[in-house]
C-alpha positions as CSV (number, residue, x, y, z in Angstrom):
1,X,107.0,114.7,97.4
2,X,106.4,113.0,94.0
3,X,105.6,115.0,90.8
4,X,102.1,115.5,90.2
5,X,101.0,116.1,86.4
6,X,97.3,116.0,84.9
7,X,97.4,113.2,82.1
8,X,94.0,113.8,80.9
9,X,91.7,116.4,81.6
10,X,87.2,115.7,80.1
11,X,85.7,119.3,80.7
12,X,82.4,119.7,80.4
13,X,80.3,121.3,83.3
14,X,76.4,119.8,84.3
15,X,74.6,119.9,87.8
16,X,75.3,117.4,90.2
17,X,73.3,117.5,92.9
18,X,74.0,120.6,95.0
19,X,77.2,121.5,92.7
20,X,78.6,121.6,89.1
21,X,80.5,119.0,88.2
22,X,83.1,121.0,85.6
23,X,85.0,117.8,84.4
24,X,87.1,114.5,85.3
25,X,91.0,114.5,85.3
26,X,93.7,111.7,85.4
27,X,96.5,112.6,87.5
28,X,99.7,110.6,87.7
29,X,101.7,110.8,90.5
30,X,105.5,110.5,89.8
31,X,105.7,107.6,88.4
32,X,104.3,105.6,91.0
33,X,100.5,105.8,90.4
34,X,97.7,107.0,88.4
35,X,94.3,108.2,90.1
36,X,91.4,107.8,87.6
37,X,88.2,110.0,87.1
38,X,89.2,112.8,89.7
39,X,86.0,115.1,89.8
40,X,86.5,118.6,89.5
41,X,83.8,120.4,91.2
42,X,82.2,124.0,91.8
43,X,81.1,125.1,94.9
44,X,78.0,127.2,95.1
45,X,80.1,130.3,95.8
46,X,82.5,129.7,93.0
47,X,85.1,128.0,94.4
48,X,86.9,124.9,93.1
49,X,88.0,121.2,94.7
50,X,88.6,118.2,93.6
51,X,86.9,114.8,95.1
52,X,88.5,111.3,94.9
53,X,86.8,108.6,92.8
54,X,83.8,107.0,94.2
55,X,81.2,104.5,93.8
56,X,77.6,103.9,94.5
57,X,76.0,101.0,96.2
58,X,72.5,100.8,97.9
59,X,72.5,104.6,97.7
60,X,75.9,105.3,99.8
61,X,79.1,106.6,98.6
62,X,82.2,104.2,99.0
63,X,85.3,106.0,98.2
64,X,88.0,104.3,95.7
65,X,90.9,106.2,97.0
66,X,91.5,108.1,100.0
67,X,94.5,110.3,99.9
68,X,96.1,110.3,103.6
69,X,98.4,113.7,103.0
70,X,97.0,117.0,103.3
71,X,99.7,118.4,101.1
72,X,99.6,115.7,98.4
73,X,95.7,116.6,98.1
74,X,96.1,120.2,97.9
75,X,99.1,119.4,95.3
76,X,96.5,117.3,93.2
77,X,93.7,120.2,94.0
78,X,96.1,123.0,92.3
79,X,97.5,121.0,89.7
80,X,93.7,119.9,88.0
81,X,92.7,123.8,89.1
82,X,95.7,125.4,87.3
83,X,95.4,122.9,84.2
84,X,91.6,123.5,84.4
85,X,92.0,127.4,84.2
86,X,94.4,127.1,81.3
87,X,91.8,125.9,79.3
88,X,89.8,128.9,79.4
């Protein structure tokens, strides 16, 4: 599996709908690929995940990217987590 590294991490933390959106991250994977404007988001019990970018159009969500691999989203999930939680 490629390397997976935050290149840019916006924290800030505001409601968004249901959950708290704690910040965006740009995450390069090896050096194949850059995702864009990751969200990093809180549960309502605490817990952290990211979501893929998305866009809005006559009120539905359309995702950007869809990432296929189970492992290569939980890679992406603990890198923005752990580079997150290093901050504070």
């Amino acid at each position: 599996m490629e390397e997976i590294k935050v290149v840019k991490f916006y924290p800030f933390e505001v409601p968004y709908r249901n959950y708290k959106l704690v910040g965006y991250a740009d995450v390069q994977i090896g050096d194949l690929l850059i995702i864009k404007s990751v969200k990093l988001m809180r549960n309502r019990y605490g817990g952290l995940y990211v979501q893929m970018p998305d866009i809005y159009k006559d009120n539905r969500s359309y995702p950007i990217v869809e990432v296929l691999s189970k492992e290569l989203l939980e890679g992406i999930r603990r890198k923005v987590v752990d580079h997150y939680n290093s901050l504070f």
